[in-house]
N, C-alpha and C positions, 0 to 999 in steps of 0.2 A: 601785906596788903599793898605797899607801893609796885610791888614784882607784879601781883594779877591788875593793877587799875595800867600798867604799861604797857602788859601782852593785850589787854582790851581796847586799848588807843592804838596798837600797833595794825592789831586786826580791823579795827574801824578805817583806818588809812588806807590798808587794803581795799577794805569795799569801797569806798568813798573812789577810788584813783579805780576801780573797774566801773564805777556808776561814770565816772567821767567819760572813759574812754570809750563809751557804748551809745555817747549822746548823739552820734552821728545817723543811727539807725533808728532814731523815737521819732521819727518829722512824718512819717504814715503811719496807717494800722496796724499794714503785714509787720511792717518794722518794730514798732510798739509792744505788739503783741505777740509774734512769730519772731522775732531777729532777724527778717528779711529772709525768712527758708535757709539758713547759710550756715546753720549748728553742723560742724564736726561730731566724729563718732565718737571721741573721747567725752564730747561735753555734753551730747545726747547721753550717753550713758551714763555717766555722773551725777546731773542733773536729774534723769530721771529716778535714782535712787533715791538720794537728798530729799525730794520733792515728797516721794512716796513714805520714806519713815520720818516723821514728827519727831519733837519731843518723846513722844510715848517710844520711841526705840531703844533711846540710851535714862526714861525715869521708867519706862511702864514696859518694856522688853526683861531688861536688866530685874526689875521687880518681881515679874513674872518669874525669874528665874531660881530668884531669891524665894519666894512663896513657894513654887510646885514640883523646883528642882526640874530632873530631868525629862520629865513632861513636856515642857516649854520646848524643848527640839522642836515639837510636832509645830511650831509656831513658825517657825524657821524652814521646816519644810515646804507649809504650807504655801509660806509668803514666797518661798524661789518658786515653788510650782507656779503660782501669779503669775508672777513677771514674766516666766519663761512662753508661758501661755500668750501674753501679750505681744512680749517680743515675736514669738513664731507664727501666731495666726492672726493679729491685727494690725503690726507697724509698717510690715511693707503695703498694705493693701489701702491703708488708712492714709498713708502719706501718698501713695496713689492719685488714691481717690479724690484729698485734698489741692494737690495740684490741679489736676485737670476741674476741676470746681471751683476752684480760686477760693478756697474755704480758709480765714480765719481764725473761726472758733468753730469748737463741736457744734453749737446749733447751725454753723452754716452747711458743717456736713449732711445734719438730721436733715434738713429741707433740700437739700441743694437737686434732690430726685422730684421732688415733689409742688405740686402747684397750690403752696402755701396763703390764699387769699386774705385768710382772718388771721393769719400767726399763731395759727394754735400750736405749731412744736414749737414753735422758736418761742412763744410765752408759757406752755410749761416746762420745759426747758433754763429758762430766765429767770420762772418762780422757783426752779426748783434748783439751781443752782445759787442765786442770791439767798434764799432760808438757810438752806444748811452752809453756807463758805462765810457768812458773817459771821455765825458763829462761833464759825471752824477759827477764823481769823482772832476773833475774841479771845477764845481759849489759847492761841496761842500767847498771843500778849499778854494772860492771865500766867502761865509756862515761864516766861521769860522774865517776870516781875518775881517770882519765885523764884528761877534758878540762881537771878542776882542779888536776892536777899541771902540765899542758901550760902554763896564761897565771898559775897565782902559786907560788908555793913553801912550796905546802900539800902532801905526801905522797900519796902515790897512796891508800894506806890510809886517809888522817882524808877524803882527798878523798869516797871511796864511805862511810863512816862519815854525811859531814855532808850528801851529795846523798841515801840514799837518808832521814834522817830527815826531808826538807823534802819530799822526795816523798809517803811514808807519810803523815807529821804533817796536812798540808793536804789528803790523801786520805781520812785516816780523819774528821778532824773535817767537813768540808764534802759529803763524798759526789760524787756523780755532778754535781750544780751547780757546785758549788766546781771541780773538774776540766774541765766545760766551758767555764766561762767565764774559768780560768787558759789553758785552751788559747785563749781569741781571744789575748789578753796576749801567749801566746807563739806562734800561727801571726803576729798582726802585727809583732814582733820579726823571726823568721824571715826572713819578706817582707822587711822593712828592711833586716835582713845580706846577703841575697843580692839587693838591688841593689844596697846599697850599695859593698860586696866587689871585684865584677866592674869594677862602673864604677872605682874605684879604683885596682883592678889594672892595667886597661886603660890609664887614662889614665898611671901610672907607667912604663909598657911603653912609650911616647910614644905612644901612639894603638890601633887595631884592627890598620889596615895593619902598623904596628910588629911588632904579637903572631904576624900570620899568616907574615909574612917568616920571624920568628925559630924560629917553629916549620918553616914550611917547610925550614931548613937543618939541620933537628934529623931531620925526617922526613917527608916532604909528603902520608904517604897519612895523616898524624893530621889535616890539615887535609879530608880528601874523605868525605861523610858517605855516600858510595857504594862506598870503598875495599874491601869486605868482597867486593864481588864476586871480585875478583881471589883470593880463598884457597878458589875455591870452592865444595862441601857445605859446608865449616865454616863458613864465612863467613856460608853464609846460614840456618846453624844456629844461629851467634851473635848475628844482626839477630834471627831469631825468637825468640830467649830474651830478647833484650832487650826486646823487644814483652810477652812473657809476664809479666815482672815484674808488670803490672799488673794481668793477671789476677786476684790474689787478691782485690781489694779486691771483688769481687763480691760474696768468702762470709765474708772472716777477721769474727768475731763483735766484739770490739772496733769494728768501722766499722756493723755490722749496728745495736746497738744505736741509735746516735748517729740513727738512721732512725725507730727505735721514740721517742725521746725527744722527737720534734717535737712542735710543740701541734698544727698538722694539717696540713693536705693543702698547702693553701697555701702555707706557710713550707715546705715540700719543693720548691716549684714554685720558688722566689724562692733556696731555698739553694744547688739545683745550679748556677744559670750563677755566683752565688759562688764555689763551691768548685772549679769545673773555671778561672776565670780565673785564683785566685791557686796552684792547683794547675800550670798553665803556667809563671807567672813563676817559684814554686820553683825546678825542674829544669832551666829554661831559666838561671836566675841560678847553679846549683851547676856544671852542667856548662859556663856561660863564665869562671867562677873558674877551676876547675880549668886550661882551655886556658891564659888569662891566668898565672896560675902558673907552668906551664911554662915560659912564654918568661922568667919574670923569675927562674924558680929550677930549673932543668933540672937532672939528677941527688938528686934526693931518695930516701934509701933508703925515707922510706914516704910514696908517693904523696899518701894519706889524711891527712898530718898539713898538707896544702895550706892549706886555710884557716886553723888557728890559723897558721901561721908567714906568711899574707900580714895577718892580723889584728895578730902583735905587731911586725910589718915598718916599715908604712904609718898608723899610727893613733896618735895620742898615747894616753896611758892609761888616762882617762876614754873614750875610744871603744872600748877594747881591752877595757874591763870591760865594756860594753856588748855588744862580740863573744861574750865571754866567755858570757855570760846568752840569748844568743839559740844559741851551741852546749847550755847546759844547759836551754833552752826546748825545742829539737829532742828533747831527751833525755828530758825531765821527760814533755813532752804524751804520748809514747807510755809511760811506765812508769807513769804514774798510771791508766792507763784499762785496760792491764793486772793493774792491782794489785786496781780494782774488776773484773773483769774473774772472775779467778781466783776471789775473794771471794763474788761471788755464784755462781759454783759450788759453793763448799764449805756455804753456808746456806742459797741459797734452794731451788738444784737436789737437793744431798743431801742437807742437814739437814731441810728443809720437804716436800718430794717424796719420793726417794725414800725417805728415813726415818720419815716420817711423822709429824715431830715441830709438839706441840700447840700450844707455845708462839705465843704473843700475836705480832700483827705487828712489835709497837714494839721488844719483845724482841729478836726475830730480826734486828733494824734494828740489836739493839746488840750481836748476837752477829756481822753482819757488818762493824761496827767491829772487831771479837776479832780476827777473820780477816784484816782487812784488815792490822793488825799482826804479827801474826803472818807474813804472806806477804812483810811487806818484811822482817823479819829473816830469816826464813830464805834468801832472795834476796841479803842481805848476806852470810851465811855461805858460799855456793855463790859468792859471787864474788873470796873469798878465799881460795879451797879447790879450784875448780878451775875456774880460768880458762880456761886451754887447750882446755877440754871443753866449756865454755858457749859461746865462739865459733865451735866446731867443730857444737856442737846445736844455734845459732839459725841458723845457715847455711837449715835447713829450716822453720825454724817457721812463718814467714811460709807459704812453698808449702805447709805441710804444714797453717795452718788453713784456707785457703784451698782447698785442694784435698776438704778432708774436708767446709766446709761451703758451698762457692759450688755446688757441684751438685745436693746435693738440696734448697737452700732455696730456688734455679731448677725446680728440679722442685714443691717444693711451691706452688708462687706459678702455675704455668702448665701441669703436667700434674695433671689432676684423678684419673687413674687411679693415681697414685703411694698405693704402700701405706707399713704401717711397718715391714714385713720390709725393701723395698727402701729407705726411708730409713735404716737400719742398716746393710743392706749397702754401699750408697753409700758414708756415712761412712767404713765401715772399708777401704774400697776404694781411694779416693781420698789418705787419709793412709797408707796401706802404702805406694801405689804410691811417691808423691813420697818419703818415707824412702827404702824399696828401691830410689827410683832413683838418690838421694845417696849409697848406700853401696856398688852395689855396678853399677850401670846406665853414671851420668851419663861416665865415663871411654871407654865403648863407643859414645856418642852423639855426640861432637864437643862434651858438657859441654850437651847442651841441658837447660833449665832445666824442673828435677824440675814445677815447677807445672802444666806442659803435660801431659804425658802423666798425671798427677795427675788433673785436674782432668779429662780425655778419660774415663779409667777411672772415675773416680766416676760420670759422669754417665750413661755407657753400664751400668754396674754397678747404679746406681738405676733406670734403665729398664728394663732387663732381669729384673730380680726383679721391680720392680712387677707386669712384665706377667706372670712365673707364677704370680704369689700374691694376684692383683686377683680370681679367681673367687672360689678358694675363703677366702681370706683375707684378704680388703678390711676394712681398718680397725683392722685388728690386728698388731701389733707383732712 
């Protein structure tokens, strides 16, 4: 216990001395919220993986892997196909686009075409990014309060109490820098757990061979990454949702920015084969944990707790704190960039936009410290208060940002006839559907994953109003 409460203070120092060293850059917006445009390729890329896998990569990857075996690839495939999509057909065009628009946040992109009078993007937009990123944010705190009860015997309660003040604390002092460049810290962490993990497991298992036998006798269509044919529609409704996962990262705004942040074009060209390399070993390292697991620990009533129990299995306990730090790295990278995330909606989007308010940039820079505090307590409260409800609300968040902005920010980047009726319409289209299909669809579908048919609706939905309101109301919202 002393080994993991030191490697947790050591890693806390770290972030605490990057939140310091980034204070120079939070005194405006761009700075706050962007890093002043000035991210390198190494930490665009890093950042942007971190940001994109949750908790769910190294509880609910690694789980998946453990539950459906070799299946879960198709997870992995799916998600590099994402990124690779985004990297190639939206980062250079987007960080473009951003500059010459002196854009922010995604809703300054959404408007920045258009003569937005009443703010209807930039307020569905605002709604539809503070719904789901609170509670994105909750769950993660919910995440974090868990992982620390799981490897010391600190309370689930003081656990989310102390996770989310290192998250907040190091978010609000350092900003948008501070955040990206704790995420290299902890996507290279990450990486290191989930080789190091698998190989561990493996070699414990007595080898590969060992692992595939043992699972063979458990179940042999977990070992056939083709098994799904045999169930089917469903089967090959389940391979296609599992491809879909990746989908989002085209639109959710949290990864958008990390595009906007680069210093230029360049550092975009150098950060993609980055981010899709170590974006491979991820998913490929979670879901051979999981397999690995299996064979050394078959019957687990929850899948998902796979890697902390092969972490306090197989590692003495300076390695286990080490684990420990690389499940609250997975955690952290995505709740800090939510937290700015959320934050710059409520000052820059509606405090500075749609409200109109006069105040000085540097001000607003320290009224989105206000916010940025503010949204991790309230995040803390919603995760003490209802649990049950936040796991059940983030289930969509991801498809549901994803779906509201990967289509029309695709449409603004490569249809020029795109109006701002139909990036509205888009928007709202897009995030109905993926909800409406988790509540009341996905059960009629074989469970196909809301993002799909999400992200089809939005895109056809933005098309389609563009083209009736491109005559007489091109440019207008």
């Amino acid at each position: 216990m002393n080994e993991i409460i030191v490697v947790a203070l050591v890693y806390l120092a770290l972030l605490a001395a990057f939140a310091i060293w980034s204070r120079s850059e939070t005194h405006s917006l761009a700075g706050y919220y962007l890093g002043g445009r000035k991210m390198p390729y190494w930490v665009v890329a890093f950042s942007t993986n971190a940001t994109g896998e949750s908790g769910w990569l190294l509880l609910g990857l690694t789980g998946m892997g453990y539950a459906v075996g070799a299946k879960a690839y198709w997870v992995v495939v799916g998600e590099v196909t994402g990124v690779a999509l985004a990297w190639f057909y939206v980062s250079r065009r987007l960080k473009q686009f951003s500059d010459d628009t002196n854009s922010i946040t995604v809703p300054d992109v959404l408007t920045a075409r258009f003569r937005d009078h009443w703010h209807l993007i930039r307020g569905i937009a605002v709604f539809i990014i503070l719904t789901m990123v609170t509670a994105y944010i909750a769950a993660q705190m919910v995440a974090t309060g868990k992982a620390v009860a799981s490897f010391t015997d600190f309370s689930y309660e003081l656990g989310i109490v102390v996770g989310a003040a290192i998250i907040t604390g190091y978010t609000l002092v350092g900003g948008y820098k501070a955040v990206s460049y704790t995420d290299v810290l902890q996507g290279v962490l990450m990486l290191a757990g989930l080789i190091l993990v698998p190989v561990v497991a493996i070699q414990a298992a007595g080898g590969w061979g060992a692992v595939t036998a043992n699972i063979a006798t458990q179940d042999p269509a977990l070992l056939d990454f083709f098994s799904f044919t045999g169930d089917g529609l469903a089967g090959w409704v389940a391979v296609l949702s599992f491809l879909a996962i990746g989908l989002p990262f085209i639109g959710v705004p949290q990864l958008l920015v990390r595009f906007m942040s680069a210093r230029d074009d360049t550092e975009l060209k150098k950060a993609r084969w980055v981010s899709l390399l170590v974006m491979g070993c991820f998913g490929i390292g979670a879901v051979t944990a999981g397999i690995a697991g299996r064979a050394l620990f078959p019957g687990l009533e929850d899948s998902e707790t796979i890697f902390p129990v092969l972490s306090t299995a197989y590692f003495p306990p300076l390695i286990t704190g080490v684990l420990l730090v690389v499940v609250l790295s997975a955690i952290m990278s995505t709740a800090d960039s939510l937290l700015l995330l959320a934050s710059s909606a409520v000052v820059r989007d509606t405090m500075q936009r749609i409200l109109g308010s006069g105040k000085s940039d540097q001000r607003l820079a320290v009224y989105g410290k206000v916010a940025t505090l503010l949204i991790g307590v309230l995040g803390v409260a919603l995760a003490f208060k209802v649990e049950a409800l936040i796991f059940w609300f983030v289930l969509f968040a991801w498809s549901g940002l994803g779906s509201a902005f990967g289509p029309v920010v695709l449409c603004l980047l490569y249809y020029r006839k795109t109006t701002g009726a139909g990036v509205a319409a888009g928007m709202l289209a897009g995030f109905l559907t993926s909800v409406i299909w988790v509540l009341w669809m996905k059960p009629l579908s074989h469970d196909l994953y809301e993002a799909l048919p999400g992200f089809v609706v939005g895109m056809l939905v933005t098309l389609l109003v563009s083209r009736m309101t491109s005559r007489d109301t091109a440019g207008h919202a």
